[in-house]
N, C-alpha and C positions, 0 to 999 in steps of 0.2 A: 508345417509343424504346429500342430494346437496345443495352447496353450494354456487349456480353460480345466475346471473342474473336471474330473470324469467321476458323473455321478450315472444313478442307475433310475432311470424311468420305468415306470410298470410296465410299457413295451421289452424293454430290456431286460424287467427281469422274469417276464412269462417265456420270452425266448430264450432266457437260459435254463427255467421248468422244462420247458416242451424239449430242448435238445437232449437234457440229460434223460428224460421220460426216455428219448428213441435210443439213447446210447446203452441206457438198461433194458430196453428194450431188444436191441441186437446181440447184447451180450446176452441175454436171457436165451435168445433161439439160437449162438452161436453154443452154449451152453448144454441146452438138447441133444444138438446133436452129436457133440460129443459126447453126452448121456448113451445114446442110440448108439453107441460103435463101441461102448463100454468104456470111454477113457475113466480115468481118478477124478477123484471130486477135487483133488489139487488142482489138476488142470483147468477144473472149473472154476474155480476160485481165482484162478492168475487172471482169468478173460474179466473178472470183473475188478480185480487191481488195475488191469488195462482202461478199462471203462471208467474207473477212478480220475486216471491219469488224462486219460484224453478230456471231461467234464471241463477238469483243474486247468487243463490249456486254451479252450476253450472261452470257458468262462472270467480266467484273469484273474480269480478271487480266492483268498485262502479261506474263507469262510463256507461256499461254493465246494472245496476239496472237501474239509471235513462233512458235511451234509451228504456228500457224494459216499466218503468210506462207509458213512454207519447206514447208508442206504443202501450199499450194493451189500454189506456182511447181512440185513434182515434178506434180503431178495435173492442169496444164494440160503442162504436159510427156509425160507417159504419155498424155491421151486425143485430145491436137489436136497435139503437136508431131510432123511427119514424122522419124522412120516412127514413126507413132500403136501404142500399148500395150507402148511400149519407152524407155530411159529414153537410149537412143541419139537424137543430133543429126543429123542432114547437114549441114541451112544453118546456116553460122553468124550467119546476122541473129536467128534465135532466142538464140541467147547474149544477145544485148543484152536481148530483151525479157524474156528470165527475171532477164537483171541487175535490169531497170528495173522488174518486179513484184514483186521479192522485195525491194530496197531502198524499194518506194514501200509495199507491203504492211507493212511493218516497221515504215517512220515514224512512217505513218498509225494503224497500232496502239499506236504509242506516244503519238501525240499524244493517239489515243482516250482511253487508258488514264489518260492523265495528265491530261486533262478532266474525267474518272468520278471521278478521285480529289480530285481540289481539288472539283470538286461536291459528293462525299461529302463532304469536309471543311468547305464552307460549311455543310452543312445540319448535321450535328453539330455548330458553332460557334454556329450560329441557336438549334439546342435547346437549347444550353448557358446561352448569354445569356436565353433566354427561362424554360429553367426557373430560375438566378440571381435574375432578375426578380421571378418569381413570390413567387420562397421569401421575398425581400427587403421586396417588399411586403407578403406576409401577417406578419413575423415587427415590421414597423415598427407594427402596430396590436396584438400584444401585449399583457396589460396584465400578467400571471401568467409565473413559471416553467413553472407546468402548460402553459400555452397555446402557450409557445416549443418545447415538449417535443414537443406534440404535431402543430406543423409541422413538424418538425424532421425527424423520424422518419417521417413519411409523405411529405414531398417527399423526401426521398432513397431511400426505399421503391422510388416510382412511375420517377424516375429511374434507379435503378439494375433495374429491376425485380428486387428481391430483398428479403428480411424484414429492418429496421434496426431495432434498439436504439440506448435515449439511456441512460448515466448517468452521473445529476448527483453533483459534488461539495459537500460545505457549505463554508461559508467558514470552516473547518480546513483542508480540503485532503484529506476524510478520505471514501471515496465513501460512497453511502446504502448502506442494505441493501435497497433494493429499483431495478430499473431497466425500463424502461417499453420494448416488442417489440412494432412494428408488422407485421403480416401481409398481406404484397403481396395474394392473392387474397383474402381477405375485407374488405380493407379495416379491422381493428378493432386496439385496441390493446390488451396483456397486461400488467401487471404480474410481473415475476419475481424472486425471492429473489435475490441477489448472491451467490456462491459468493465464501467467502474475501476481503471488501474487502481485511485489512491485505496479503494475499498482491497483491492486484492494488497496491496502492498504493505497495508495495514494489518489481513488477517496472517499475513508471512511472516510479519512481526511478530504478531502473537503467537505464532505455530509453535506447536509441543511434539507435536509426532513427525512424523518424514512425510507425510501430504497434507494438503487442503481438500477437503472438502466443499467445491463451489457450486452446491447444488444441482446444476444439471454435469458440472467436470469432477474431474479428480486430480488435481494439482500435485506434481512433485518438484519439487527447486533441484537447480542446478545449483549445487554450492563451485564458485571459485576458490583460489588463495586469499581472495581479501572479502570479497562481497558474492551474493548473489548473482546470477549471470543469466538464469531465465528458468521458466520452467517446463516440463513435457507434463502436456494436457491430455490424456486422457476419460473419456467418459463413464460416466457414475455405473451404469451397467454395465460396460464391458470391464473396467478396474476390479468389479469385485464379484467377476467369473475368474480372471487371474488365478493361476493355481501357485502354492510357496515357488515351483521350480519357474514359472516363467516370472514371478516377481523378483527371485534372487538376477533371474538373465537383463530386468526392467533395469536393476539396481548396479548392475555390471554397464550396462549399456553409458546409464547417464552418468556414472566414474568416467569412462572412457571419452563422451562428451565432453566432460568439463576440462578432462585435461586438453582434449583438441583447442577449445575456446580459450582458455590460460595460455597455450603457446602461442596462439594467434594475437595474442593482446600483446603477450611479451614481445612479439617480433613486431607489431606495429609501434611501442611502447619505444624497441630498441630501437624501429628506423627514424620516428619522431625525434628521437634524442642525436643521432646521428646528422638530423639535418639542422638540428637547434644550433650543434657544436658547429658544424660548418658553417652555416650562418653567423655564428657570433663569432669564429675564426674570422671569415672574411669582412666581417663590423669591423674588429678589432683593428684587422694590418690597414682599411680604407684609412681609420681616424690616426693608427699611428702613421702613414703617409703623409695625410695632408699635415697633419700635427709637425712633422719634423719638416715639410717645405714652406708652413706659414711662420716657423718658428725665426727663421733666418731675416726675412724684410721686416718682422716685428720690431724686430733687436736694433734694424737699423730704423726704423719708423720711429721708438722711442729714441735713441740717441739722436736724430736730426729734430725732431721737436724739443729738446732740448737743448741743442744749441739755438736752434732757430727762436727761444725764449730767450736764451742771453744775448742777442743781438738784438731785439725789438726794444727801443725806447720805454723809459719804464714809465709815462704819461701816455701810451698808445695804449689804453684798456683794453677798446676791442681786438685787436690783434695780440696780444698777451695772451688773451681768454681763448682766443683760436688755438693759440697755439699748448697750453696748458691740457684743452681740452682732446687734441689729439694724444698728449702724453699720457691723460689719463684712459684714454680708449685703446690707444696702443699698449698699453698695461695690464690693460682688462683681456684685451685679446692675448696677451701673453700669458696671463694667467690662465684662461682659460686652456692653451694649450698647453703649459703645464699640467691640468689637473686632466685631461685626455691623456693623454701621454701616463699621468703615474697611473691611472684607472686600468688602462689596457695593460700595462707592466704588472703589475698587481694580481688581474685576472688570469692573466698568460703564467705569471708564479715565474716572470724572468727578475723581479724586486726581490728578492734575500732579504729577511729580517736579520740586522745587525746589531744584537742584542748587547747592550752593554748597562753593569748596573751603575747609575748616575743621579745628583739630586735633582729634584722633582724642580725647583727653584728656575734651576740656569733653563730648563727647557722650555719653564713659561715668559721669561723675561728677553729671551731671545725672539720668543713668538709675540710677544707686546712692542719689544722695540722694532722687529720689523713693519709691522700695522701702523705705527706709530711715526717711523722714517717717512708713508706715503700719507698718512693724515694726521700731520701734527696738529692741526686744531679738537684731536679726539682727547682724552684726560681715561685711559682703562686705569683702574685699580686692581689691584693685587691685593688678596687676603692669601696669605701662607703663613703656617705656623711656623713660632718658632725655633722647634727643633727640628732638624736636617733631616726629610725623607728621603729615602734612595730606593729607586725601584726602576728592576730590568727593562728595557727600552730601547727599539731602535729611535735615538733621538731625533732623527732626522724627521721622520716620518708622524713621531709625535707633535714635533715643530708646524709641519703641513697640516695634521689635522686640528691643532687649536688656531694658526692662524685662519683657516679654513669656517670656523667657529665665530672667531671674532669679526671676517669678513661678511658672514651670513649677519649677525646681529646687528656689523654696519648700514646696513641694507634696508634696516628695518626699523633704527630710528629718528629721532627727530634732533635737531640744535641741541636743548636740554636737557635732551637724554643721558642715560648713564650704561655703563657697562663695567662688569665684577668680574674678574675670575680669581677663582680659589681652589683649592686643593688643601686633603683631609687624608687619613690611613684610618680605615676601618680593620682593625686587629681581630676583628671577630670572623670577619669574610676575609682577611688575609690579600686585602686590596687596597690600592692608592685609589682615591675618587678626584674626579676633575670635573670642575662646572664652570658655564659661560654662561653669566645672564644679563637681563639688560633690561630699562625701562620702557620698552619700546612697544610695538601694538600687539606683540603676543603669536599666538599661532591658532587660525581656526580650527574648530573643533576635529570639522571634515577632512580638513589637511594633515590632521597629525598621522595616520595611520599609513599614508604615503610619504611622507617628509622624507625617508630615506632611498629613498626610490631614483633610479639612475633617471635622468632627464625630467626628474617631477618638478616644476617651478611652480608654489603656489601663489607667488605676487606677477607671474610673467604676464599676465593678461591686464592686471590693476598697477603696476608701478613700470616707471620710466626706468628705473634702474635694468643694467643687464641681466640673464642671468638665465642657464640654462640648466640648471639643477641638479649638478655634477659634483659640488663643494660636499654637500653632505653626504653622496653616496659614498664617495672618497674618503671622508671619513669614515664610517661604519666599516669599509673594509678595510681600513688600516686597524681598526679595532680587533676586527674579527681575526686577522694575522694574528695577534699580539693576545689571542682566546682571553678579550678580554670582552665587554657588553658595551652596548650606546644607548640614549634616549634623551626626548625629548619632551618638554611639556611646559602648561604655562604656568609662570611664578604666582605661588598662594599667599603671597604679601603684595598686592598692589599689580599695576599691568607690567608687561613685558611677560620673556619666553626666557625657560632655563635649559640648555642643553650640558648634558651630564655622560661622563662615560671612563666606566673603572679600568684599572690594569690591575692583575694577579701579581703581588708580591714576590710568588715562587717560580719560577720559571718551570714551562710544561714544553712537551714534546708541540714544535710548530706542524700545523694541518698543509 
């Protein structure tokens, strides 16, 4: 099916002179002789409407038909109209019939022409839908990139008959360095170097029109849903032989493309996520396992070093400090599996926010005096106003996440350090604010932007203290239940880290 201009070469168009020449030509002698047997000049006159008709079919051209009527009405004029080889009349009843030949010739060519051309037009609309078809069905059995590549490139190949390149994009947006050239006559495919992606990448950016223009190609982008996906390459000569009907079939072709590549993404898009979940599924139930069988010898590991402290001599330092020492590791471990345990509950959505509205007061003083039961040598202070806030809360969970807070900032300072929390209602944002700060070493720069990150520890490598970087993530997702916000940053008075994070006054629909 070609798909190029059809223009007329001066080969083409002396071979439609010369055929018309022989068709006036035949009608001329078939014309004789009917002359010779005495038929009507009518009859004469049909053989050269005939002769009209056949030119117009021949030749394909409505311009071609009419040069044909007003030639064959002078040529039954010059060989049958008295006085016959002159272009002179006597009867005027011949006026009429050259009226009625040249208007009937004329029509008739036009009707011809205009038949040949919606024909032509069905049958190019037939191969359009049918190669559409084609491509659609073979690109729906797909399983690969490679494989959509390589229908891709040969049905637009065969359709255009001309050599197509495909190339893809990564899901940057950033093309490959290699693009894949299909070769009309041999049928095979080439892999080629990419001259310049960031230069192509760049003029796609600037694109105005529906191609590029790459000098020796002619670039058309595949648009996805979100980004670019690649382009079909085409060369500068054959691109702009293209005729409107094969560029609307070009333009159909790489619609149908993109959607193949869009599903392909979405189904590798949907298996990736399918196996994220089942991975974090089977994370989850590993930690809440071990978590509820470390939980049990913890519990007794703390109570026997506690006793085993009240029966040591209290002039035995080094054994006191053994034993101290285990209570506070055995404490640690329990805490830790605490904050496992709420993390996985939380994610899993088997924790229920139990929302009740309460002062803001009792929830911090509860989370001071527990910190404060395991290190009475700490002094936190409390800034609260004071008039009574109240604001909706599951307190429990509030509870966990400032202790959680004040645990982090213990970690982090020194003997004569200090530590502040406070709490504020910002009536403008229609929120309670909470901050934990301390005068301690602060948070570096690099570390802020992970600080809430499951397992991010940014002292695990520099400080002796435990710490697997669970406390904070734990936090932000109790926050995030409670659709309220967290952050982190260092205090603009002096050193130490301020960690801050609002709750919504009005209670919203829970995520």
């Amino acid at each position: 099916m070609k798909r190029f201009k059809r223009y007329k070469s001066m080969k083409d168009r002396l071979h439609n002179i010369f055929s018309a020449v022989l068709i006036f030509a035949a009608a001329t002698g078939i014309g004789y002789a009917f002359h010779a047997v005495n038929f009507s000049d009518t009859n004469i006159a049909l053989i050269y409407l005939l002769a009209v008709l056949i030119i117009v079919w021949l030749t394909r051209s409505l311009p071609a038909g009419l040069l044909a009527a007003i030639g064959g009405t002078f040529a039954f004029n010059y060989f049958f109209a008295a006085p016959r080889f002159t272009f002179t009349v006597y009867d005027p009843n011949y006026y009429i019939t050259f009226i009625t030949l040249t208007f009937t010739a004329v029509a008739t060519g036009i009707l011809t022409a205009r038949a040949q051309e919606e024909a032509r037009l069905a049958r190019e609309k037939e191969a359009e839908t049918k190669a559409i078809y084609t491509l659609t069905n073979k690109l729906a059995g797909a399983k690969d990139l490679d494989e959509i590549v390589d229908i891709s490139v040969s049905a637009i190949s065969d359709a255009l008959q001309c050599n197509a390149g495909f190339l893809c994009f990564d899901s940057v947006g950033h093309p490959d360095s290699m693009y894949v050239l299909h070769n009309y006559k041999d049928k095979t495919n080439t892999k080629i170097d990419t001259d310049n992606p960031d230069l192509l990448k760049f003029h796609l950016n600037k694109m105005k029109g529906d191609y590029i223009e790459n000098g020796e190609y002619i670039d058309r982008p595949i648009h996805g849903r979100d980004s670019v996906l690649g382009l079909i390459r085409i060369s500068t000569e054959d691109a702009k032989n293209i005729d409107p009907s094969g560029l609307r079939l070009l333009h159909s072709m790489i619609d149908s493309i993109s959607l193949a590549m869009d599903r392909l993404y979405s189904a590798q898009q949907r298996m990736k996520s399918i196996q994220e979940a089942s991975r974090e599924r089977y994370r989850a139930n590993l930690l809440r396992s071990i978590s509820h069988d470390i939980r049990t010898p913890l519990t007794g590991i703390t109570g026997m070093s506690e006793m085993l402290a009240d029966t040591i001599p209290s002039d035995n330092e080094y054994c006191m400090g053994l034993a101290v020492k285990i209570r506070k590791n055995a404490e640690w471990l329990h805490s830790l599996v605490e904050n496992i345990l709420n993390m996985t509950r939380l994610q899993d959505g088997t924790i229920k926010l139990r929302r009740e509205i309460v002062p803001v007061e009792e929830v911090i003083g509860v989370a001071i005096d527990h910190v404060e039961d395991h290190r009475p040598d700490l002094d936190i202070e409390a800034k609260i106003p004071e008039e009574v806030i109240m604001a909706p809360m599951d307190p429990k969970l509030i509870e966990q996440v400032l202790i959680n807070l004040l645990e982090n900032a213990i970690k982090h300072i020194k003997a004569d350090d200090r530590i502040w929390v406070s709490v504020s209602k910002d009536d403008d944002a229609n929120e309670v604010i909470f901050k934990v700060e301390d005068s301690g070493e602060g948070i570096d720069a690099k570390d802020l932007p992970y600080i809430f990150q499951e397992f991010y520890s940014a002292d695990r490598l520099k400080s002796s203290d435990h710490g697997f970087g669970l406390g904070l993530a734990i936090c932000e997702t109790i926050i995030s239940a409670h659709n309220g916000r967290i952050s982190a940053a260092n205090r603009e008075e002096g050193r130490g880290a301020v960690f801050s994070f609002a709750l919504p006054v009005e209670e919203k629909d829970e995520l």
